[in-house]
C-alpha positions in Angstrom: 28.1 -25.5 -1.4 24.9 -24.5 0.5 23.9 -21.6 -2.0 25.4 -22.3 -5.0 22.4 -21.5 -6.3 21.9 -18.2 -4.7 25.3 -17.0 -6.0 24.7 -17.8 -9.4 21.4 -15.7 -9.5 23.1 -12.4 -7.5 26.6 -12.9 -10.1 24.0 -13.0 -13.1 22.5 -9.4 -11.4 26.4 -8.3 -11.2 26.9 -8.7 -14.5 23.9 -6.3 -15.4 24.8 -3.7 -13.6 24.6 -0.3 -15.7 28.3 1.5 -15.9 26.7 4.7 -14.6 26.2 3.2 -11.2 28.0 5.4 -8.4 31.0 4.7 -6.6 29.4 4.5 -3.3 26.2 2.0 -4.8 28.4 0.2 -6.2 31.0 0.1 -3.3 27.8 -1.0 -0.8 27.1 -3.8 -3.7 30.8 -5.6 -3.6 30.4 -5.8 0.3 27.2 -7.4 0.0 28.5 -9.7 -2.8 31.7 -10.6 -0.3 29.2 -11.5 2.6 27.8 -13.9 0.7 30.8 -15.3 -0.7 32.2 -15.8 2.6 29.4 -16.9 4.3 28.6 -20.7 2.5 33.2 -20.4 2.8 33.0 -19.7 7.0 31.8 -23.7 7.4 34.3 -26.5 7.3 32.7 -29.8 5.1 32.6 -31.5 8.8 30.3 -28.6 10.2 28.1 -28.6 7.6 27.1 -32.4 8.2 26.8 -32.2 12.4 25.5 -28.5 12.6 22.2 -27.7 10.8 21.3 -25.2 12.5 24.6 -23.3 11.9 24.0 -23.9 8.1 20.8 -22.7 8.2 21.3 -19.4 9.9 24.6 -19.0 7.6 22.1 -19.6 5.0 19.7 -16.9 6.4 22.4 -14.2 6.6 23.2 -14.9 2.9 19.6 -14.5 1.7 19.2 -11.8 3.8 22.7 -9.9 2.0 20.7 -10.6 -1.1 17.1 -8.7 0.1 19.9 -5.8 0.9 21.5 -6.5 -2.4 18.1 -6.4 -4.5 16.7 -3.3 -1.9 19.9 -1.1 -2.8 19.2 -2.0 -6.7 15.7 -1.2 -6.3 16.3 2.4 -4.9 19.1 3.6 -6.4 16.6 3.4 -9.5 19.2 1.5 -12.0 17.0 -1.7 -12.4 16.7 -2.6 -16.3 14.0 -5.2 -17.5 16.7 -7.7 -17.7 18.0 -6.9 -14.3 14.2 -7.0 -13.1 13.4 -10.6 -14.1 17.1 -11.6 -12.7 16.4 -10.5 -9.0 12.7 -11.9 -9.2 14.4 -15.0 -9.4 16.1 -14.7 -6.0 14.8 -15.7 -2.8 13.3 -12.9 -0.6 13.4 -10.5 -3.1 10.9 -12.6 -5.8 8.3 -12.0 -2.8 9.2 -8.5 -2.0 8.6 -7.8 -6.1 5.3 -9.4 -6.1 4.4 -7.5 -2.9 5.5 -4.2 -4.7 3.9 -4.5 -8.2 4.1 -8.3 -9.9 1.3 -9.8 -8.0 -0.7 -6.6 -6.7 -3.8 -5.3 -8.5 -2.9 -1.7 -7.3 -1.2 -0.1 -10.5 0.6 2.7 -8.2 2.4 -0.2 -6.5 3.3 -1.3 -10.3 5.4 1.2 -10.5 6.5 1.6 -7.3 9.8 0.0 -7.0 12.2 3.7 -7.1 10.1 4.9 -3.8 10.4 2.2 -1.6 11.8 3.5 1.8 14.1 0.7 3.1 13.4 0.7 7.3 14.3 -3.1 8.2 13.3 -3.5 11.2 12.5 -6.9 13.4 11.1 -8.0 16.2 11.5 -11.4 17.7 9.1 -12.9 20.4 9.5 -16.9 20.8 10.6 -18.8 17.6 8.9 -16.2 15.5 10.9 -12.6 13.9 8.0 -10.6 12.6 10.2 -8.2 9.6 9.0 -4.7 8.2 11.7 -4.6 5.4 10.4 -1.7 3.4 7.3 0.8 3.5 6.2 3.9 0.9 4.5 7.0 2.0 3.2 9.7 -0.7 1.7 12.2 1.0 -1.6 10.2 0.5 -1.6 6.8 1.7 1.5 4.6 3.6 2.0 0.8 2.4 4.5 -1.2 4.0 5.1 -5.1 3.5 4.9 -7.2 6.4 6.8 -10.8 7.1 7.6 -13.6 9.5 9.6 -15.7 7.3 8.8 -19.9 8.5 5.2 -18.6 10.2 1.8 -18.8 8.9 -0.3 -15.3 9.3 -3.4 -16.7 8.0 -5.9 -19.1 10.0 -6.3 -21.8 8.8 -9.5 -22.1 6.6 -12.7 -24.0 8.5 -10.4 -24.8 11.9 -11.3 -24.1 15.3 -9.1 -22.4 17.6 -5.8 -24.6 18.3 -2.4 -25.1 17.6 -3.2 -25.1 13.9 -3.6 -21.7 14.0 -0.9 -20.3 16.3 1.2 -17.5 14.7 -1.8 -16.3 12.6 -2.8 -12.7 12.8 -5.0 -11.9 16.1 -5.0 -8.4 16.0 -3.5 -5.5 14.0 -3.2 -2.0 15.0 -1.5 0.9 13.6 -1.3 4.3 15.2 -0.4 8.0 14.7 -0.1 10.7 17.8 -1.7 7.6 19.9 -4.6 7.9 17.7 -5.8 4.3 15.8 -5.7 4.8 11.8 -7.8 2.8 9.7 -5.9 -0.1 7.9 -6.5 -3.3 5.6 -3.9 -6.2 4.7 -4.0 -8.7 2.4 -1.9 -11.9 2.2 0.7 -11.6 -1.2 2.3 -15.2 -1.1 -0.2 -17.5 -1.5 -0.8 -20.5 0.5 2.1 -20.1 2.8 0.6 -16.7 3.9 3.9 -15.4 5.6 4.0 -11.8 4.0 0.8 -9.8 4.6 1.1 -5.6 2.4 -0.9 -3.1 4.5 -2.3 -0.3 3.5 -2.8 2.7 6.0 -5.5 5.4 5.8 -5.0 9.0 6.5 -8.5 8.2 8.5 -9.0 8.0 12.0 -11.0 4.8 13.4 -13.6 6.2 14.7 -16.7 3.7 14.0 -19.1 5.8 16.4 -18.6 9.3 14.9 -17.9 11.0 11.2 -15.2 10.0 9.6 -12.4 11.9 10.9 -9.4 12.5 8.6 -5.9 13.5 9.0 -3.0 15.5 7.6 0.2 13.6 7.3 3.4 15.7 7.5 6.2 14.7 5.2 8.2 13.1 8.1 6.6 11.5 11.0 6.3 8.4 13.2 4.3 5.2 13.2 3.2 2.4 15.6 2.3 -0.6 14.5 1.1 -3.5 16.9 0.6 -6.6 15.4 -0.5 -9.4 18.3 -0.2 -13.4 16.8 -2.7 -15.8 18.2 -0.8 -17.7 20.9 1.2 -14.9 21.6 0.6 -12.4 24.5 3.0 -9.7 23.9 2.2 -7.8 20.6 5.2 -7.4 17.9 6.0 -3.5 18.3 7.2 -1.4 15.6 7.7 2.8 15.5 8.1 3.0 12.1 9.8 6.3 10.7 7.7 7.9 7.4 9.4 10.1 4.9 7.8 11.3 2.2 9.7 9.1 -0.8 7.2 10.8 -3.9 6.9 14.2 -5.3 3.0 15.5 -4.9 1.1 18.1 -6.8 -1.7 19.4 -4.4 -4.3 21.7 -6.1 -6.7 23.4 -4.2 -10.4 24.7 -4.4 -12.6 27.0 -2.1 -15.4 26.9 -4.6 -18.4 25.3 -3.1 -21.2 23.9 -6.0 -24.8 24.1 -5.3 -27.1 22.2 -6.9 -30.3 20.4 -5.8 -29.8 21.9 -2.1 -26.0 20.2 -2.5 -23.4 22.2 -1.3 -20.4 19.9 -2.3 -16.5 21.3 -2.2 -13.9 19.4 -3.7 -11.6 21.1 -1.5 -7.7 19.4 -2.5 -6.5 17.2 -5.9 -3.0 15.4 -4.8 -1.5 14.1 -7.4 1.4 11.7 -7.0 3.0 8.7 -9.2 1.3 6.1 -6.8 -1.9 7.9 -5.9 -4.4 10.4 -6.9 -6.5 11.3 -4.0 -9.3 13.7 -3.9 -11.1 15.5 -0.5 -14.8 16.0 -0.5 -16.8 17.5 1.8 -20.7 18.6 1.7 -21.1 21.6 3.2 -24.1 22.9 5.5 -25.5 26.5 5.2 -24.9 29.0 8.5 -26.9 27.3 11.2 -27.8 24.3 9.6 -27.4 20.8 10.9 -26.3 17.8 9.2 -29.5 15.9 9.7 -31.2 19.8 8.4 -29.2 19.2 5.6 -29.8 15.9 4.3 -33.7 16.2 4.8 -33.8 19.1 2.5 -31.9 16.9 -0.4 -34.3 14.8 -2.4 -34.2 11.5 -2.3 -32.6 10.4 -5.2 -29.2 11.3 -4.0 -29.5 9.5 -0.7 -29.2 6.1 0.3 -28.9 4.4 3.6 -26.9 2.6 6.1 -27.0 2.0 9.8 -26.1 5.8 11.1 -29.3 6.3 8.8 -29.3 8.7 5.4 -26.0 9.6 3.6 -25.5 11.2 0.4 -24.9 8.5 -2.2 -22.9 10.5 -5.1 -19.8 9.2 -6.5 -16.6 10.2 -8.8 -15.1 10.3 -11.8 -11.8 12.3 -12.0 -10.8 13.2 -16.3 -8.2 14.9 -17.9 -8.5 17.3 -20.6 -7.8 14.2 -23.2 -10.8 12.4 -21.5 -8.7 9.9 -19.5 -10.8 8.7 -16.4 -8.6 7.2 -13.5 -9.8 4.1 -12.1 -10.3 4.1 -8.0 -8.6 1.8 -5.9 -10.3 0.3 -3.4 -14.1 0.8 -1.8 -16.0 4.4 -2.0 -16.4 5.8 1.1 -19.3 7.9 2.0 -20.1 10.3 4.7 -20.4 13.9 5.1 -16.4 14.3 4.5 -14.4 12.0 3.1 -11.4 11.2 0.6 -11.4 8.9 -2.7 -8.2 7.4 -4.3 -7.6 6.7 -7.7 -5.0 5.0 -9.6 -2.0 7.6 -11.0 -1.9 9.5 -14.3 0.4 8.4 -16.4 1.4 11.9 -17.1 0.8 14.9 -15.4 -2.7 16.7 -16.7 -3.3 20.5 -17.5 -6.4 19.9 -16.5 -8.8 18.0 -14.1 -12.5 17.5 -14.0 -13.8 15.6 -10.9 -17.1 14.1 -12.2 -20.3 13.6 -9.4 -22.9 10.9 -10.8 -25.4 8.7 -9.1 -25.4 5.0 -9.6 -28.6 4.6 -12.0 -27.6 0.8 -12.1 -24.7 -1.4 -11.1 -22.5 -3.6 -13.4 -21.1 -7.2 -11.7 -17.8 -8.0 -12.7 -17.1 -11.1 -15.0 -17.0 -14.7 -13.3 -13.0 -14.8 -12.0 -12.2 -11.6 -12.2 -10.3 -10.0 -8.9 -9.4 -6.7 -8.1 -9.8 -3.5 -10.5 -12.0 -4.7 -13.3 -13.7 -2.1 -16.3 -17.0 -1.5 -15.5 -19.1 -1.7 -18.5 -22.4 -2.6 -17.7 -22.9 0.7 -14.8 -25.5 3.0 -16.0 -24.4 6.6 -14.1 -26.6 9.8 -14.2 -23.6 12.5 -14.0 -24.4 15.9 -12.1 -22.7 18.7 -14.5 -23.7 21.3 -12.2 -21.8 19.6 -9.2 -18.8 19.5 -11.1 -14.8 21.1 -10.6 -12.4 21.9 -12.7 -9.3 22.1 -11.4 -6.1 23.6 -13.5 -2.4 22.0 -13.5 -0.1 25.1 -12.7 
C-alpha cells in the first residue's frame, strides 16, 4: 500500500487519544481516519502501476486528511507530550509543528499550538497551489504560516535571474482597509524553503512619514498578495482574523518628565504569545517635534537618515524581578510599540524600565535568534519609569 506508513503514524495518534475527548471531535476524527483508509483502498493494484499521477494526488488527499487530523488535535487542546512527538512524526504536520514552536526562536509561538485559527485556504496559478493552512492573531501581532508544497520560495543563493529561480518570492504584500502593513517572513524548512511564517505588524508602511500604527479589532479582514518570480498574477488571499487569545490591556495617561522628556507609556497588552507595550514622547502645547528633540541633551539621541531620534530603550519587570525578553528589532521614532516574549504567569505588577545603551554586548559565535545579553552595560532612567498594576 501507498501509505502504509502514514497509517501507522495517525493509528499510533488514535490510540492516544484522551477519553475526555467530545463526541463531535472525536466524530470529525473517525471521518478523517476513514478518508484515509479508503483513499490508498480506491486504487486497483493495476492503477497503481499505469497511473502515477492518480496515486500521487490519492496520496495528497491522504496527507492532507492527516494536516486536518493533526489541526483538529491541535485546537481542540487535547495534545499530551506522547501524542505531540507522535504527530511530529507525520508528514505536513512535522512542518506545521516546527513552524508553530519546535523550530522557531519566538517562545510565544512555543506555546502556541491551542490558538492556532485553522483558515485553509489555496490558491493555484500554473503547477504551483500557494496554502495558508493556519494563522494566530492576539490582539497584538498576526502570524500565519505560508506553503507551496513541491515549489522553492527562496532564490537560489549567488544565481542570476533564470529558471533556477522561478517560484521564489518576488514580492509580498499584506494589507488592512487597503492600507500596506509592515511584515517580515522567514523560511522554517530548511533547504527546501517551501513554507515561509510571516509575521504582521500592527504598523502601517509608511517609509516617508512617522511610524503610523493601528488598532486591530478582534475580528477583521486581511489581504495578502504574494507574487512568485515567473509569475504575473499575484497569489490572493482575504484572510479572516479572529482574536484566538485572551488579552489583558492596562492603561496609563501619566506622562514622565525628565531631562525635557515627556515619555507616556500609554497601553501594557498582555497575552500568552505577546506582551506589547505603546510608547509615545510627547511635545509640550505648541511645540514641534524637531522643538522637542533640540531641547533634549544629547546623550539620549542618536541618529539615522530622517536625522535625530530619541535613542531610549526597555525593560518590562514584574514584581519578582522577572524581565521579558523582546522579540525581534527595537523600533524608534517619536511613537512606537515594543514586543516582548509572554509571562509565564500573569504579574500584579509591571515596571516598564527606560535605559540608554552605555555599551553593546555581541552575541556568542553561532548563536541565532534571542540570545542573554550579558556583556550590555545600560544607564537606566528611574525618573522615566511606569508602574503599571494587574487588576
Amino acid at each position: 500500500m501507498v501509505n502504509t506508513k502514514l497509517e501507522e503514524q495517525l493509528m499510533n495518534c488514535q490510540s492516544l487519544l484522551p477519553d475526555q475527548l467530545s463526541d463531535i471531535a472525536r466524530s470529525k476524527l473517525d471521518e478523517t481516519y476513514q478518508i484515509i483508509k479508503e483513499t490508498d483502498n480506491s486504487i486497483s493494484p493495476i492503477q497503481r502501476k499505469i497511473n502515477v499521477s492518480r496515486t500521487f494526488n490519492k496520496w495528497w488527499v491522504s496527507t492532507a486528511a492527516a494536516a486536518i487530523l493533526g489541526l483538529t488535535l491541535i485546537a481542540s487542546g487535547f495534545v499530551s507530550p506522547a501524542m505531540a512527538d507522535a504527530l511530529k512524526q507525520i508528514p505536513v504536520l512535522g512542518q506545521i509543528y516546527s513552524l508553530w514552536g519546535e523550530k522557531n526562536l519566538d517562545p510565544g509561538l512555543q506555546q502556541a499550538e491551542e490558538f492556532i485559527t485553522n483558515v485553509n485556504q489555496s490558491v493555484t496559478h500554473g503547477k504551483v497551489t500557494m496554502n495558508i493552512p493556519t494563522l494566530l492573531f492576539d490582539g497584538t501581532r498576526i502570524l500565519m504560516n505560508v506553503t507551496t508544497p513541491g515549489n522553492r520560495l527562496a532564490s537560489e543563493p549567488n544565481s542570476p535571474p533564470s529558471d533556477a529561480n522561478k517560484g521564489a518570492v518576488d514580492k509580498f504584500e499584506v494589507l488592512y482597509k487597503g492600507q500596506p502593513l509592515l511584515w517580515n517572513y522567514e523560511h522554517m524548512d530548511g533547504e527546501t524553503a517551501s513554507s515561509i511564517m510571516v509575521e504582521v505588524f500592527s504598523t502601517y508602511y509608511e517609509p516617508r512619514t512617522t511610524t503610523q500604527t493601528v488598532q486591530f479589532p478582534d475580528q477583521f479582514d486581511l489581504t495578502v498578495n504574494v507574487t512568485l518570480k515567473g509569475y504575473d498574477v499575484p497569489f490572493q488571499f482575504v484572510l479572516p482574523i479572529t482574536k484566538s487569545t485572551p488579552v489583558t490591556v492596562l492603561t496609563s495617561e501619566e506622562t514622565k518628565h525628565h531631562d525635557n522628556i515627556n515619555l507616556l507609556n500609554s497601553k501594557l497588552e498582555i497575552s500568552p504569545i505577546t506582551t506589547q507595550l505603546s510608547v509615545e514622547y510627547k511635545t509640550k502645547p505648541g511645540q514641534s517635534i524637531e522643538e522637542m528633540l533640540a531641547s533634549i541633551p544629547s546623550k539620549y539621541k542618536k541618529s539615522n537618515e530622517h536625522g535625530s531620534i530619541i535613542a531610549l530603550q526597555y525593560d518590562i519587570v514584574d514584581e519578582h524581578g522577572v524581565q521579558l525578553k523582546p522579540i525581534g528589532g527595537h523600533p524608534i521614532s517619536e511613537s512606537y510599540k515594543i514586543r516582548f516574549e509572554p509571562f509565564k504567569t500573569l504579574p500584579s505588577t509591571v515596571t516598564i524600565k527606560p535605559y540608554l545603551v552605555v555599551s553593546e554586548g555581541q552575541a556568542p559565535d553561532g548563536v541565532k535568534g534571542l540570545w542573554e545579553d550579558k556583556n550590555m552595560v545600560k544607564e537606566y532612567i528611574p525618573e522615566l519609569e511606569t508602574v503599571f498594576s494587574v487588576q
